[in-house]
C-alpha distance (Angstrom), angle and dihedral (degrees) to the residues before:
residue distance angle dihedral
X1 . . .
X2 3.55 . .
X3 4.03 131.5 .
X4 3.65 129.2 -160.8
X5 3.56 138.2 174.7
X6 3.66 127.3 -137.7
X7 4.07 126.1 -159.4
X8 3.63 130.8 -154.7
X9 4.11 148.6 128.0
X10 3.55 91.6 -89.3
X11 4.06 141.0 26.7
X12 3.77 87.0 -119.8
X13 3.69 99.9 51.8
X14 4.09 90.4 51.6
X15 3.77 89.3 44.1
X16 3.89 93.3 51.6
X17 4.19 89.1 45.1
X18 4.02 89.9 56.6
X19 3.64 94.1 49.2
X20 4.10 93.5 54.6
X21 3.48 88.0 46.2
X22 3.90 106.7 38.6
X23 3.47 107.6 21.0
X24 3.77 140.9 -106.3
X25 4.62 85.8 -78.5
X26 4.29 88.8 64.9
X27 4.13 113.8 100.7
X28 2.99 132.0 -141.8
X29 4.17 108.9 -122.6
X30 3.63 100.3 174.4
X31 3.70 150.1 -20.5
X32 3.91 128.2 -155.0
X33 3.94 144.8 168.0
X34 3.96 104.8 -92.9
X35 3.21 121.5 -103.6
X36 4.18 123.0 -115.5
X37 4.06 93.0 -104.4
X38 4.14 86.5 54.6
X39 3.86 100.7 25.2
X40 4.09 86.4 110.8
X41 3.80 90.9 65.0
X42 4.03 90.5 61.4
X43 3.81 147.1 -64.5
X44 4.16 94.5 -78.4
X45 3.70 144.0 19.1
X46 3.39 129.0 -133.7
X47 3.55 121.7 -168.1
X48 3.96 122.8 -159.6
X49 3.48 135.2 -171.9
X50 4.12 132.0 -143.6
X51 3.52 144.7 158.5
X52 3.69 101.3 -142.5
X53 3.91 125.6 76.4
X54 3.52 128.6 -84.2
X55 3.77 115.9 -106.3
X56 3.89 107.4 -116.7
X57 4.19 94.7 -150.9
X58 3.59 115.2 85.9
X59 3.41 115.2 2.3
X60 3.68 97.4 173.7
X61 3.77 117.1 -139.3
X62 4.13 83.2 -91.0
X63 3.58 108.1 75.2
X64 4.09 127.9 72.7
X65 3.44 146.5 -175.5
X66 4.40 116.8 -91.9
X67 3.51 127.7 -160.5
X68 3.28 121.1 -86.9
X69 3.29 127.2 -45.4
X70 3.39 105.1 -149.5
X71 4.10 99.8 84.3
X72 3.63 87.1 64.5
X73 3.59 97.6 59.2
X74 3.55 93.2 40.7
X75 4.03 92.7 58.3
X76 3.77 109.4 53.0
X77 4.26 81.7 -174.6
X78 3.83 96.4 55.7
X79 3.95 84.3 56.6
X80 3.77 101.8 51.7
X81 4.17 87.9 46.6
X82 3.83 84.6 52.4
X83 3.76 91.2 45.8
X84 3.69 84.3 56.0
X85 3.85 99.5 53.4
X86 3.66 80.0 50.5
X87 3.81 94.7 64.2
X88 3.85 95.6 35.6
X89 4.59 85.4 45.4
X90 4.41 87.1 51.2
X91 4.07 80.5 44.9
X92 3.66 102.2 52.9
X93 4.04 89.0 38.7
X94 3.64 89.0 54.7
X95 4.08 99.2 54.6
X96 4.15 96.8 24.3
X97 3.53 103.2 133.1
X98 3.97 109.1 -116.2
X99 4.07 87.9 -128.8
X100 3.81 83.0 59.8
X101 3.67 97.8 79.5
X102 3.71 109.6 99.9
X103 3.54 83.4 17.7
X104 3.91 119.4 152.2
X105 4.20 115.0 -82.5
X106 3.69 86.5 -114.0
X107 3.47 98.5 53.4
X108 3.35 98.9 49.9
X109 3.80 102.6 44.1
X110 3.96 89.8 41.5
X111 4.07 78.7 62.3
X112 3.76 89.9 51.2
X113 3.54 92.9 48.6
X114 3.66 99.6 54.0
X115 4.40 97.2 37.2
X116 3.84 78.2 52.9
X117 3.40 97.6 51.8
X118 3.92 83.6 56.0
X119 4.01 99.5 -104.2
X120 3.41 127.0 148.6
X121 3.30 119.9 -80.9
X122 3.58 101.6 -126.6
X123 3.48 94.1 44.7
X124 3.17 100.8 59.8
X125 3.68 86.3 41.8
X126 3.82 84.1 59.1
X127 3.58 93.2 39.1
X128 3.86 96.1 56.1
X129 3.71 93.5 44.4
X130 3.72 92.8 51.9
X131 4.10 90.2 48.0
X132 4.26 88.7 53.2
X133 3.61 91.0 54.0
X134 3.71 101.0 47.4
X135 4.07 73.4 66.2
X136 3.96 102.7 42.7
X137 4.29 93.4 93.7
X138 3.81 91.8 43.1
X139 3.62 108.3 93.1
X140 3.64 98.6 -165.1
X141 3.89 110.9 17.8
X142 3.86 113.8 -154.3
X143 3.89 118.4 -116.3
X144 4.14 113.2 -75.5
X145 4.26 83.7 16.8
X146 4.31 80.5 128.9
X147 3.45 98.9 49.0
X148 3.74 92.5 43.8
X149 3.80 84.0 51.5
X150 3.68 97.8 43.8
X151 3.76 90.1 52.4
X152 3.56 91.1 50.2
X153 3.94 98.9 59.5
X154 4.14 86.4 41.6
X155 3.39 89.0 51.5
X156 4.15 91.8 48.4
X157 3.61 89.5 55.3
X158 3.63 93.9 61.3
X159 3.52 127.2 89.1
X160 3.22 120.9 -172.8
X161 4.08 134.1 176.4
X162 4.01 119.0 173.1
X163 3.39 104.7 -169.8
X164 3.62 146.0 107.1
X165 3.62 135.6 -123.4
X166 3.62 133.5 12.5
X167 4.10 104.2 -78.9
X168 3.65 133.5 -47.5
X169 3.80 106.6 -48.4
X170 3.53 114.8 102.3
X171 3.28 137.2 -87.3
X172 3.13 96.2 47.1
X173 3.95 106.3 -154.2
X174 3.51 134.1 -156.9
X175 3.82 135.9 -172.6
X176 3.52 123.7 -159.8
X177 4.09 116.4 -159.2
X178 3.78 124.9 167.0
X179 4.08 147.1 143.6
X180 3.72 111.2 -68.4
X181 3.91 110.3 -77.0
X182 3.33 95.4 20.2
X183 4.16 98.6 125.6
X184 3.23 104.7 -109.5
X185 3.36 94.2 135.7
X186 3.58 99.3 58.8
X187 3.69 87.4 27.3
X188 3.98 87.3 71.0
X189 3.59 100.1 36.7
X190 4.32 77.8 61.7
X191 3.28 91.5 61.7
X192 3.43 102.7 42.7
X193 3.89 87.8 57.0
X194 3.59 92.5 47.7
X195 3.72 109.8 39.9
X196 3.85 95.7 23.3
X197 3.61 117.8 36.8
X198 3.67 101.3 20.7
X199 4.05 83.4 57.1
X200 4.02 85.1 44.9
X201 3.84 84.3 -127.5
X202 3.92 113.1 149.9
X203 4.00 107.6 -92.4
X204 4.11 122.0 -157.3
X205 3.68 116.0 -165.2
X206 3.69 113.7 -154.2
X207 4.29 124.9 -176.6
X208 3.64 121.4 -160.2
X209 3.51 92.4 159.9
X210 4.01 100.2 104.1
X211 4.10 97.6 148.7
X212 3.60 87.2 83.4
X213 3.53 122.4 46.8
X214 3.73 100.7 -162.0
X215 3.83 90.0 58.7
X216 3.43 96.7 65.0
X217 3.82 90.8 38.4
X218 4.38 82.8 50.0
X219 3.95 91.5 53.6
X220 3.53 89.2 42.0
X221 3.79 94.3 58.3
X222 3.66 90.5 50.4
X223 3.90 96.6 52.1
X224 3.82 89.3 55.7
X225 3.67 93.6 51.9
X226 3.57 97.0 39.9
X227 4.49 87.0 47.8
X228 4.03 83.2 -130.4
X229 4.06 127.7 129.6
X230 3.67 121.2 -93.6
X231 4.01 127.8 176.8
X232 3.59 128.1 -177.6
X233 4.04 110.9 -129.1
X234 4.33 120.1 -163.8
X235 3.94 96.1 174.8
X236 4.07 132.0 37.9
X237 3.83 81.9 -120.7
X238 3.90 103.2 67.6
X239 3.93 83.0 35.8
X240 4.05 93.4 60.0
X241 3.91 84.7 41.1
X242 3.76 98.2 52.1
X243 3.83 86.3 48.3
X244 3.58 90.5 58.0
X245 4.04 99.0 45.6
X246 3.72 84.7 56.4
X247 3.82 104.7 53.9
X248 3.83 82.1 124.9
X249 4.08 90.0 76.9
X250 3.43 121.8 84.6
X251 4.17 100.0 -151.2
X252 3.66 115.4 28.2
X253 3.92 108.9 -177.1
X254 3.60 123.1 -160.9
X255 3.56 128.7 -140.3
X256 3.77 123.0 -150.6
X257 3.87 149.0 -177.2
X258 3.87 118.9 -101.0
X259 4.04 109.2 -117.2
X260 3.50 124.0 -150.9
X261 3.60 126.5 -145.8
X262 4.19 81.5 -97.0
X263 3.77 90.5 46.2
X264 3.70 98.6 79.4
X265 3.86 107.3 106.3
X266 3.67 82.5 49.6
X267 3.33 90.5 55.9
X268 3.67 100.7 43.1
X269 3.86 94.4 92.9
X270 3.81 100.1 50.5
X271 3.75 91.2 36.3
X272 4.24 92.1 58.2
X273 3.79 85.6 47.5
X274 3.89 100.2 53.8
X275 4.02 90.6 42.5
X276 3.71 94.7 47.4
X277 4.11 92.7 54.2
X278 3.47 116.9 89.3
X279 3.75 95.5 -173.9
X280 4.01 95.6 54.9
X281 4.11 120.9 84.8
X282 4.08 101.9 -142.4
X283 3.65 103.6 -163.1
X284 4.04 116.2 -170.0
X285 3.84 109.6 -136.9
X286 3.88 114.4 -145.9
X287 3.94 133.5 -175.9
X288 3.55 103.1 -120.0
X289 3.93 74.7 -156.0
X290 3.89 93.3 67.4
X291 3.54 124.7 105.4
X292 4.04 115.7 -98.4
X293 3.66 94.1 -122.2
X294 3.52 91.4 47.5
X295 3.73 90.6 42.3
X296 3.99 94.0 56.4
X297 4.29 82.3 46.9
X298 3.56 84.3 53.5
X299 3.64 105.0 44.6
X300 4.22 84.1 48.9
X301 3.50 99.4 54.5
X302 3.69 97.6 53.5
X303 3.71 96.3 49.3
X304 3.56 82.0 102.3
X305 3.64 86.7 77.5
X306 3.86 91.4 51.6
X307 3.96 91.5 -137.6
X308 3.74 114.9 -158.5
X309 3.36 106.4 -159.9
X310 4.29 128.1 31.0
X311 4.13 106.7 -139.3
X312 3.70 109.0 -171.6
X313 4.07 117.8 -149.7
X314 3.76 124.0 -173.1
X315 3.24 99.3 42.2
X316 3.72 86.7 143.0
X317 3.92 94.4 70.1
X318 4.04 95.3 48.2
X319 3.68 134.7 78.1
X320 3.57 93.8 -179.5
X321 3.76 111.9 85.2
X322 3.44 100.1 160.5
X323 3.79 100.6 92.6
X324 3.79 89.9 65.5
X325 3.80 90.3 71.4
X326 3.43 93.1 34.5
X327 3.84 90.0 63.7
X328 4.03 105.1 35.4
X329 4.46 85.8 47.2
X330 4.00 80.8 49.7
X331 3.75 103.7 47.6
X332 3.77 96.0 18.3
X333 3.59 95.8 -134.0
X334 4.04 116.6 135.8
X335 3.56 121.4 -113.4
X336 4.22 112.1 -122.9
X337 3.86 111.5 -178.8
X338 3.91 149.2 10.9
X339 3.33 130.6 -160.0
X340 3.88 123.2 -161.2
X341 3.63 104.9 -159.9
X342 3.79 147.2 -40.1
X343 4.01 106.0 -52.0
X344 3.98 116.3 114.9
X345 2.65 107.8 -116.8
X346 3.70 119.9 2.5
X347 4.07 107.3 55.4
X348 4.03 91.4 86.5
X349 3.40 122.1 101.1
X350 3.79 125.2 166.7
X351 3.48 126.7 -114.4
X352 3.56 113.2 -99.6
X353 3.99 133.7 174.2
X354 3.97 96.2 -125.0
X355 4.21 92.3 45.9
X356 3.71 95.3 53.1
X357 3.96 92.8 46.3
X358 3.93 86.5 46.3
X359 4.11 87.9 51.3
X360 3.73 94.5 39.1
X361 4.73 92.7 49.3
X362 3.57 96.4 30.0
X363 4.34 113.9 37.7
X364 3.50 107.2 114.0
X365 3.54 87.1 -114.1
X366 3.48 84.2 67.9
X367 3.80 94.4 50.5
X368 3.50 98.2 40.3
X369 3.76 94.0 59.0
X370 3.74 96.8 42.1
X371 4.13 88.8 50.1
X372 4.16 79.0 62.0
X373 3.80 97.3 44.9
């Protein structure tokens, strides 16, 4: 195995010299800015990898020796991460604004960072343009004056609302509906821990989840520990009637089945309900774990349910934060809670403006990609 770098003004142009001279089977393992010392050989680097020989005739002034190759083979896990920056590199070349080129260093890797943090493209487009000209009237910005304005416009495309219920007026009720594994389950008995019993306010636990027997039997387990009330409902009927035998509860939290994209005409019913009550807080529950296309499929298909809020869960098993902006700026609906990981009932967090910037800047994902740009 064999690796080789390539210079030139663009990504494209290297990319198009390694395939004439290695072949359509070489990969592409990385591409960077050049460094000062290597700056004469072209704007970027991009570094390929084969297993056949290199071709002694006609080098070309581009091309020059890496280091050797041998770590790369030895560490299977250093080759997927560089696979990755591969994907997020092709990514960033795809959408880089043509003014970009000869843009500032902070610019363009404050682009990297938030494409590799899986944000739309456009955003961050619109994100990065808006940071430079918080700048443009400053003759001589002070040192971090970008990334203070770059976290400013992130941070004033968040919205974020941790709360529960619909107003004042008691109870206050909340619905939780989601994919399938999503944790709502545990996501809600969170909740009712934190803003219920630790506030000694009366809790009602409510399951309309009757697809799967174990979830009822879950949330039933959990009401007995906790000492709170807990029915089981099978139609939208007994559900609106055990909400209104319990007026005397202040936080009512309901329980429901996770839909799959193939689920909706199952869900039709219990969807119209939520969306036509103005007095209950339907709160979408998303893995922050999920894909962003599949997120934005997700978040679609349960607008039926006209969810309120957006609580993320998993955010323990992502690096890639971006797609939480990317779907609250979208749909303009605030983002409440996160939770962090499986422990009842500390991994819940709420939602604030200054966390989600600090996720979006500072994930590894985020650092990783902008250490390639």
């Amino acid at each position: 195995m064999r690796l080789k770098s390539y210079y030139s003004p663009t990504v494209e142009d290297a990319i198009a010299l390694a395939r004439r001279e290695l072949g359509p089977d070489a990969m592409l393992v990385n591409s960077r800015r050049t460094l000062p010392d290597t700056r004469h050989l072209g704007d970027y680097e991009v570094v390929f990898v084969t297993e056949a020989p290199f071709s002694n005739e006609n080098d070309g002034p581009s091309p020059a020796p890496h280091p050797s190759p041998d770590r790369l083979s030895a560490d299977v896990c250093d080759l997927k991460r560089e696979l990755e920056t591969m994907r997020r590199a092709l990514t960033r070349s795809a959408y880089a604004p043509q003014q970009w080129k000869g843009a500032s260093p902070d610019v363009s890797q404050a682009y990297s960072r938030l494409i590799g943090n899986d944000l739309n493209p456009e955003l961050a487009r619109a994100i990065v343009d808006a940071a430079e000209r918080r700048l443009e009237n400053r003759r001589q910005p002070e040192s971090g004056a970008f990334e203070h304005a770059l976290a400013q416009e992130v941070g004033s495309r968040i919205s974020v609302q941790p709360a529960l219920g619909r107003g004042e007026a008691t109870p206050h009720i909340v619905a939780l509906v989601g994919p399938p594994g999503c944790g709502k389950t545990t996501t809600l008995v969170k909740l009712a821990v934190n803003y219920g019993l630790a506030s000694r306010r009366p809790v009602l636990l409510l399951c309309a989840d009757t697809y799967r027997v174990a979830a009822a039997n879950q949330l039933q387990s959990y009401a007995a520990i906790l000492g709170v009330g807990f029915h089981v409902l099978e139609t939208v009927t007994t559900l609106s009637q055990a909400i209104e035998e319990n007026r005397g509860k202040e936080l009512i939290f309901i329980d429901t089945p996770g839909f799959g994209f193939g689920d909706l005409d199952a869900a039709a019913e219990l969807a119209g309900f939520l969306a036509s009550r103005q007095d209950i807080d339907t709160q979408l529950v998303l893995p922050s774990s999920m894909k962003a296309a599949d997120l934005t499929r997700t978040v679609d298909t349960f607008g039926i349910f006209r969810p309120q809020r957006l609580l993320f869960s998993k955010t323990d098993e992502t690096n890639s934060f971006g797609p939480i902006l990317n779907e609250s700026a979208r749909t303009g609906t605030p983002v409440s809670f996160l939770t962090t990981g499986q422990r009842i009932p500390e991994d819940l967090e709420t939602a604030t403006v200054g966390r989600l910037v600090e996720l979006i800047l500072s994930s590894r994902a985020a650092e990783m990609a902008g250490a390639a740009a």
